[in-house]
C-alpha positions in Angstrom: -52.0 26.5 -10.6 -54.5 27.4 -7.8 -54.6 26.1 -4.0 -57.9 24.7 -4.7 -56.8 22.7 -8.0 -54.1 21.0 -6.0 -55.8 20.2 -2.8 -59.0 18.7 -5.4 -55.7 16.2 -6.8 -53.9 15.5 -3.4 -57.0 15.8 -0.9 -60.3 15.2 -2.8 -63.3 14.9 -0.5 -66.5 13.0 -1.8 -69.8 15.0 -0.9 -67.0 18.2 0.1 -66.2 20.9 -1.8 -63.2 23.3 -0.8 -64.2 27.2 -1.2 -62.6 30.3 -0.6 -58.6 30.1 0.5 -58.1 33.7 2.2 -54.6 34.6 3.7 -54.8 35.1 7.8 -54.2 38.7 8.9 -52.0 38.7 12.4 -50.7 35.1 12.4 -47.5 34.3 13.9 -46.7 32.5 10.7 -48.0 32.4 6.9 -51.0 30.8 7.4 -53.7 29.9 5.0 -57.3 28.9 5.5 -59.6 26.9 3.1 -63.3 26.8 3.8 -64.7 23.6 3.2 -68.6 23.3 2.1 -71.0 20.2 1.8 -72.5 19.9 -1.6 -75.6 20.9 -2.1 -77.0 17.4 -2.7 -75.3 16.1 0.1 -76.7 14.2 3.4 -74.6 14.3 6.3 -73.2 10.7 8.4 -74.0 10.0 11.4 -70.6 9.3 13.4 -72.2 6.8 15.5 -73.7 4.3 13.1 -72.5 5.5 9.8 -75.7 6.0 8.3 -77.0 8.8 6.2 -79.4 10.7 8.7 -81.4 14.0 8.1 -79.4 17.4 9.3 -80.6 18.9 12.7 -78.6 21.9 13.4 -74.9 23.4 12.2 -72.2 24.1 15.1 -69.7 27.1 14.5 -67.3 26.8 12.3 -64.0 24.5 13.3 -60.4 25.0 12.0 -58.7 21.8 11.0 -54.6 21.7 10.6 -53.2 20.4 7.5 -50.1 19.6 6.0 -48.3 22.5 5.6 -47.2 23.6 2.1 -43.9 25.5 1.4 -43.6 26.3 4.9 -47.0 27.9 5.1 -49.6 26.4 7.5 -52.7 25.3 5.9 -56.0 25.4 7.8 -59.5 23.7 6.6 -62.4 25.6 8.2 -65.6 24.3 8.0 -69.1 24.4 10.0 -69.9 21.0 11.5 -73.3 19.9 10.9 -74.9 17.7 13.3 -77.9 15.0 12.9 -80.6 13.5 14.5 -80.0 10.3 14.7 -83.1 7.9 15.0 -80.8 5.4 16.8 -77.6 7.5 18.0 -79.9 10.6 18.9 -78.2 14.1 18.1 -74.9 13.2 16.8 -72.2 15.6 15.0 -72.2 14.4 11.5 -69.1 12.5 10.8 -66.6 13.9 8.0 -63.6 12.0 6.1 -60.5 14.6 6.7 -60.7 14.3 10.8 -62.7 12.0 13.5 -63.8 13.2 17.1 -62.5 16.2 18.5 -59.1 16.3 17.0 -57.6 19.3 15.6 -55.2 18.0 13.3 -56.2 15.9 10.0 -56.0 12.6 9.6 -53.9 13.1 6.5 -51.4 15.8 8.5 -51.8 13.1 11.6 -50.3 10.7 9.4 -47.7 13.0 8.1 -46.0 13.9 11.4 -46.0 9.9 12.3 -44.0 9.1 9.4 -41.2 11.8 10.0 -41.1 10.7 13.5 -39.5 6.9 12.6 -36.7 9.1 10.9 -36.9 12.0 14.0 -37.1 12.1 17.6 -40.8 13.7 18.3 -38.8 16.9 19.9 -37.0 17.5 16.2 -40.4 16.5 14.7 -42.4 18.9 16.5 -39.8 21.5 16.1 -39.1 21.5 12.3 -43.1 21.4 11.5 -43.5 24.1 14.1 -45.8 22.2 16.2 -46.4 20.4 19.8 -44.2 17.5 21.1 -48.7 16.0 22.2 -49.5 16.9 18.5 -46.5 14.6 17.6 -47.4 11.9 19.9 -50.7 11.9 19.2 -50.3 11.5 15.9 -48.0 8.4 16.5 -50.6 7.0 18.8 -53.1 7.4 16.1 -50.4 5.4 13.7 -50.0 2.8 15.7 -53.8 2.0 17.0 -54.7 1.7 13.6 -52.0 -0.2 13.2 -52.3 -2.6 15.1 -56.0 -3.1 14.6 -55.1 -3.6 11.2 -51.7 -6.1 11.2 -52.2 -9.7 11.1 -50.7 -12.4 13.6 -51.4 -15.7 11.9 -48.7 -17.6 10.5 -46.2 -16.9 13.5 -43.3 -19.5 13.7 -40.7 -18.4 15.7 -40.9 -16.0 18.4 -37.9 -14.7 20.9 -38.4 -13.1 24.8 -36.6 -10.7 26.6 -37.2 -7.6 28.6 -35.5 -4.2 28.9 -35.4 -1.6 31.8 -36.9 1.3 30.4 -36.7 3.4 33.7 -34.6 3.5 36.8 -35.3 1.7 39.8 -35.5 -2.3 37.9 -38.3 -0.7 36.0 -38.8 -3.1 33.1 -40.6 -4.2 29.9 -41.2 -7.6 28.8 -41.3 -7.8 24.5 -41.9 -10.4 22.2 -40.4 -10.4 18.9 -41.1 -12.0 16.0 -37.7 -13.3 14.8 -38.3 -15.3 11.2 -36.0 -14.8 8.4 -37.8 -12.0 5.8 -39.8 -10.7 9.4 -38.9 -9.6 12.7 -41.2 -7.1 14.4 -42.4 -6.4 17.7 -45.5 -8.4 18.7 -46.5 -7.2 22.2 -45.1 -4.9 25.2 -45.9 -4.6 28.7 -45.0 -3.4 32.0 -42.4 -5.6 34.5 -41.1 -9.0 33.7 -43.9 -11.2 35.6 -45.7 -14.5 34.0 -48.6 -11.7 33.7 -46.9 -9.8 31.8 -45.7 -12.7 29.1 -49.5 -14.4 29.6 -51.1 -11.6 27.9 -49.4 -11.8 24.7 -50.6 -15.5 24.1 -54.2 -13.9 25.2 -54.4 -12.0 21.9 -52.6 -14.2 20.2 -55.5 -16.9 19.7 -55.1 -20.6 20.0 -55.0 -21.4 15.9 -51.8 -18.6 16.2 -50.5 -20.6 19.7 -50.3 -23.4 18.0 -48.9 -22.8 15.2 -45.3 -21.1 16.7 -42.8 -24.1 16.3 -39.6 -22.1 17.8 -38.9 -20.2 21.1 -36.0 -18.4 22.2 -35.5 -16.7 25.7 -33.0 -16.7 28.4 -33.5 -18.5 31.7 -36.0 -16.0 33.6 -37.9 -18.6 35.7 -41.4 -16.7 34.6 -40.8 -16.9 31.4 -39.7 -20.3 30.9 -43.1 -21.1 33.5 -45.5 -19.1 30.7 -43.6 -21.2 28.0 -43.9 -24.1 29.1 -47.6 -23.9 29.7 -48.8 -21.6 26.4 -46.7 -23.0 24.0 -46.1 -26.6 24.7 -45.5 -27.8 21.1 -42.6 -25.1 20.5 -39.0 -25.8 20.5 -38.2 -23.6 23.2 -34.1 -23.1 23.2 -31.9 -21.1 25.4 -29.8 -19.4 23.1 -25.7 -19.5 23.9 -25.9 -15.4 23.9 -27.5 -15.8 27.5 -25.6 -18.3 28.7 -22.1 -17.2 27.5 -23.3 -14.3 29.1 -23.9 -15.4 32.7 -20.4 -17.4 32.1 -18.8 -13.4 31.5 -20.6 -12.1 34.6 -19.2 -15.2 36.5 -15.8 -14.7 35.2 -16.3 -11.0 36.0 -17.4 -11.1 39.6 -14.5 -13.6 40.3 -11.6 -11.0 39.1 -13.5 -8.3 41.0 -13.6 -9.9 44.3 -9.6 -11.7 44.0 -8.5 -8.5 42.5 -9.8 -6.8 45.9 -8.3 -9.9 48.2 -4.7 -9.5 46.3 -4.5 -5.6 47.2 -5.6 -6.3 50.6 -3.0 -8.8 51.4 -0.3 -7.4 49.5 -0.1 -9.3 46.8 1.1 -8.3 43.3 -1.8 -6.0 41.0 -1.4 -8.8 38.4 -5.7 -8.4 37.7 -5.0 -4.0 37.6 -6.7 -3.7 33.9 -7.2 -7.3 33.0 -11.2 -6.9 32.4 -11.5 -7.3 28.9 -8.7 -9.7 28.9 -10.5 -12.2 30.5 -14.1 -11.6 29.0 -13.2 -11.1 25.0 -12.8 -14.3 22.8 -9.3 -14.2 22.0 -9.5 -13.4 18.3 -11.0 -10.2 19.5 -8.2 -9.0 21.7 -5.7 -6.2 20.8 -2.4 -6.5 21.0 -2.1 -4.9 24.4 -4.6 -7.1 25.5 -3.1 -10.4 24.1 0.1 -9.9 26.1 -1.5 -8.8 29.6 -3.5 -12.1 29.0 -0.4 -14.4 28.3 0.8 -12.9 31.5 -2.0 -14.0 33.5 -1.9 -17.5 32.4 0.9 -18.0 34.5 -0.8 -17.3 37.5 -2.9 -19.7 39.5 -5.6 -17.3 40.0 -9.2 -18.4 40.2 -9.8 -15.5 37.7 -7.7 -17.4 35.1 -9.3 -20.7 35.9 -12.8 -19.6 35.5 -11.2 -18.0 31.7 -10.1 -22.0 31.0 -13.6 -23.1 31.5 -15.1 -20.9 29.8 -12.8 -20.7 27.0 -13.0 -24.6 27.3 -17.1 -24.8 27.4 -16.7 -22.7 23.6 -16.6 -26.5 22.3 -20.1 -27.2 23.2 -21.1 -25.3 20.5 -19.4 -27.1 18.0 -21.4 -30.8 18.9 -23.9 -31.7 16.1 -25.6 -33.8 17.5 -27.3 -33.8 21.1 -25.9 -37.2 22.2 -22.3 -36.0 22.4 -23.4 -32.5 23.4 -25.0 -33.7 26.3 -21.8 -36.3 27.2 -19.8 -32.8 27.0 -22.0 -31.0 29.1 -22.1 -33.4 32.3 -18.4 -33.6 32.2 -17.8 -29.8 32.0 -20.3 -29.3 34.6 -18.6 -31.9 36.9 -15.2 -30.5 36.8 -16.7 -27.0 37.2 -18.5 -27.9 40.7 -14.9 -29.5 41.7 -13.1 -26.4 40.8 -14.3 -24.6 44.3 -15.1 -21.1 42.2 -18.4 -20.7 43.8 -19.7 -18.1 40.9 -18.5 -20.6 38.3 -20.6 -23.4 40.5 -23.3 -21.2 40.3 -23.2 -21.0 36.6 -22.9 -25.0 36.1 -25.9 -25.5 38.3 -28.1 -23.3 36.0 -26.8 -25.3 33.2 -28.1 -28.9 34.8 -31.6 -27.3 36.3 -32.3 -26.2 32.1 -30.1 -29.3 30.8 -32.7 -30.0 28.2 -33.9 -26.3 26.9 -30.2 -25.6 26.2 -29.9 -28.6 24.1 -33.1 -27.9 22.1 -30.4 -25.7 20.7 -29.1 -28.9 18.8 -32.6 -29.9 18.0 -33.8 -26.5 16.5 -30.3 -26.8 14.7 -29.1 -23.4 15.5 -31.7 -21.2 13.2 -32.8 -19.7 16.2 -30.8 -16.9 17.9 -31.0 -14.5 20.2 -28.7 -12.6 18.5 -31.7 -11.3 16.7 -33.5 -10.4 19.8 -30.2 -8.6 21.4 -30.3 -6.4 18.1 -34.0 -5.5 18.4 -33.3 -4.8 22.1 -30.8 -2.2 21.4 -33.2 -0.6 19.2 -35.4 -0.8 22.0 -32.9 1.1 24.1 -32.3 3.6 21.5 -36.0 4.6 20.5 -36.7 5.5 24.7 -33.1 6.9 24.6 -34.1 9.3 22.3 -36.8 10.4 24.0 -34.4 10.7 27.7 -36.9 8.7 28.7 -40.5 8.1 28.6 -42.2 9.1 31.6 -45.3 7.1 31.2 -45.7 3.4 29.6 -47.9 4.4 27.4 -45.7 6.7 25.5 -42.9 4.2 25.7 -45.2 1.3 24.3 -46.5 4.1 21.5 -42.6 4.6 20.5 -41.9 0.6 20.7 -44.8 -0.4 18.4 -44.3 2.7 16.4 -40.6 1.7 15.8 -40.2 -1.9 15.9 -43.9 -3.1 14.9 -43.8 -2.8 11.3 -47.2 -2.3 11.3 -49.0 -1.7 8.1 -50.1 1.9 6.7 -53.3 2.7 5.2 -53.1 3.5 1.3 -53.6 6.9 0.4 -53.6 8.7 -2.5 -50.9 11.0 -2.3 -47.4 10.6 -0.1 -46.2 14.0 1.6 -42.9 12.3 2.2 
């Protein structure tokens, strides 16, 4: 079968006809080209307004890369008419295997962006023997099309957080969409600001707006500000992820500072390797773990304490209703402020400031988690660790969308993996 007869079933070009295939003397790898021509009865398009306009002169002939084929690179050479254009003016004529001045087919463009979900762009680059920019262009190309093309109405639940993507409190606020049968990225930008959270309701329309009925974030003061004003009809809760995780930082920074004051007075190591002890739920301790912690509940510390409350706040959870949830709640945080643990205090004062958002937890009935935001966020992590990096935001938000969006795919005729 001839090179011609299978590009005709896998590549077929209206108005195009492929012509010679000649081998190329000198490259640095098998390398094939295919001329392309224009049929004889064929008018070229004006890439400005689409329209069939009258030729006006031919530029020299362009090589465009294709997908390679059994490890041989596969070139499309053809001459570039261009028109005169009564509204555009001179124009180059506009052709439907490549747009503006790229070098690389659409069709290869796409190629490359679907290896690189599986690959980082490095390994991409390097198995196809091209450029780590031919990669990310490619991905960029994916993902503008993309995201011209995916469809935002019919949002219901939605979940906030932020990353840091760089060193130096460098981060990204995201938006997730977080509905059972869905979750996706919706929208990424720079720093953790009310800016930066504002936008995303700007292209997300009011009919959109108003049709998200659950909200989940942590307690970011901007973020709860946008929420509040964008959104007002959503259920907005404060999942128990976040704030059983400020409770661990608590307990955390308590052990730290009276493991330091027991060495310094002379005390007894009893906190030396107690960490884990203290932030695991018991059923996840080891063995090891499980006696080093039944030793430490013998001590008065304030570390232990702090463990008790926490351990003791764990019933919150279990309140069906917000009535009883709330009685809970005002009692815990009483007999926290009284227990003189000032990172514990801190803790039960967050908890009265957002009193209601945490219950909405009640009211949304617990089918909103951040637990589904956490997991997207350690993709997150993982897609710019696997580049060591991004150096710009733009690359980083290419890789996010790319990743994470599930944006939709044009259909083509033939899949090349």
């Amino acid at each position: 079968m001839q090179l011609k007869t299978i590009l005709n079933r896998v590549e077929h070009f209206k108005s195009f006809v492929y012509g010679k295939v000649l081998w190329v003397d000198g490259a640095p790898r098998p390398t094939i080209e295919v001329e392309i021509h224009p049929r004889k009865n064929g008018r070229p398009i004006c890439s400005g307004c689409d329209q069939v306009r009258p030729g006006y002169d031919r530029l020299p002939a362009r090589r465009f890369e294709f997908v390679p084929l059994w490890g041989i690179a596969i070139y499309f050479v053809y001459a570039m008419r261009r028109v005169e254009c009564p509204q555009c003016g001179v124009k180059v004529e506009k052709v439907p295997w490549c747009d503006g001045k790229n070098q690389l087919t659409i069709t290869y463009r796409w190629f490359l962006a679907r290896w690189a979900k599986r690959l980082s762009w490095q390994e991409v680059a390097c198995a196809f023997r091209t450029t780590w920019e031919n990669v990310f262009r490619s991905v960029k190309h994916a993902v503008s099309w993309g995201l011209v093309h995916r469809h935002l109405d019919g949002i219901q639940a939605i979940g906030v957080d932020e990353i840091q993507w760089q060193r130096g409190h460098r981060y990204l606020t995201l938006v997730y969409q977080i509905e059972d049968g869905l979750k996706r990225l919706l929208w990424v930008a720079q720093e953790r600001t009310e800016d930066s959270l504002r936008g995303f309701f700007t292209i997300l329309g009011d009919e959109a707006r108003t049709g998200i009925r659950f909200v989940c974030s942590d307690m970011w003061k901007p973020y709860l500000n946008v929420i509040a004003e964008q959104i007002k009809q959503a259920v907005h809760v404060l999942d128990r992820f976040h704030i059983m995780k400020n409770m661990g930082d608590a307990i955390d920074k308590v052990r730290r500072g009276e493991s330091k004051r027991l060495e310094r007075d002379g005390y007894e190591p009893v906190l030396k390797n107690s960490r884990w002890c203290l932030l695991k739920r018991p059923e996840n301790l080891t063995d090891k773990q499980t006696v080093k912690l039944a030793e430490l509940l013998q001590y008065n510390l304030q570390s232990v304490r702090s463990y008790l409350l926490r351990e003791d706040f764990q019933q919150f959870w279990e309140y069906s209703t917000p009535g009883w949830a709330t009685r809970f709640l005002q009692q815990w945080c009483t007999r926290t402020m009284r227990s003189k643990i000032e990172p514990m205090k801190k803790v039960a004062r967050s908890l009265r400031e957002h009193h209601d958002l945490i219950l909405n937890w009640f009211r949304a009935k617990g089918t909103i988690s951040a637990g589904t935001v956490e997991g997207l966020n350690n993709k997150a992590k993982l897609t710019t660790r696997k580049s060591y990096r991004f150096r710009t935001f733009e690359a980083a938000e290419t890789a996010l969308y790319h990743t994470l969006g599930a944006l939709p795919e044009p259909e083509s005729a033939h899949e090349f993996c």
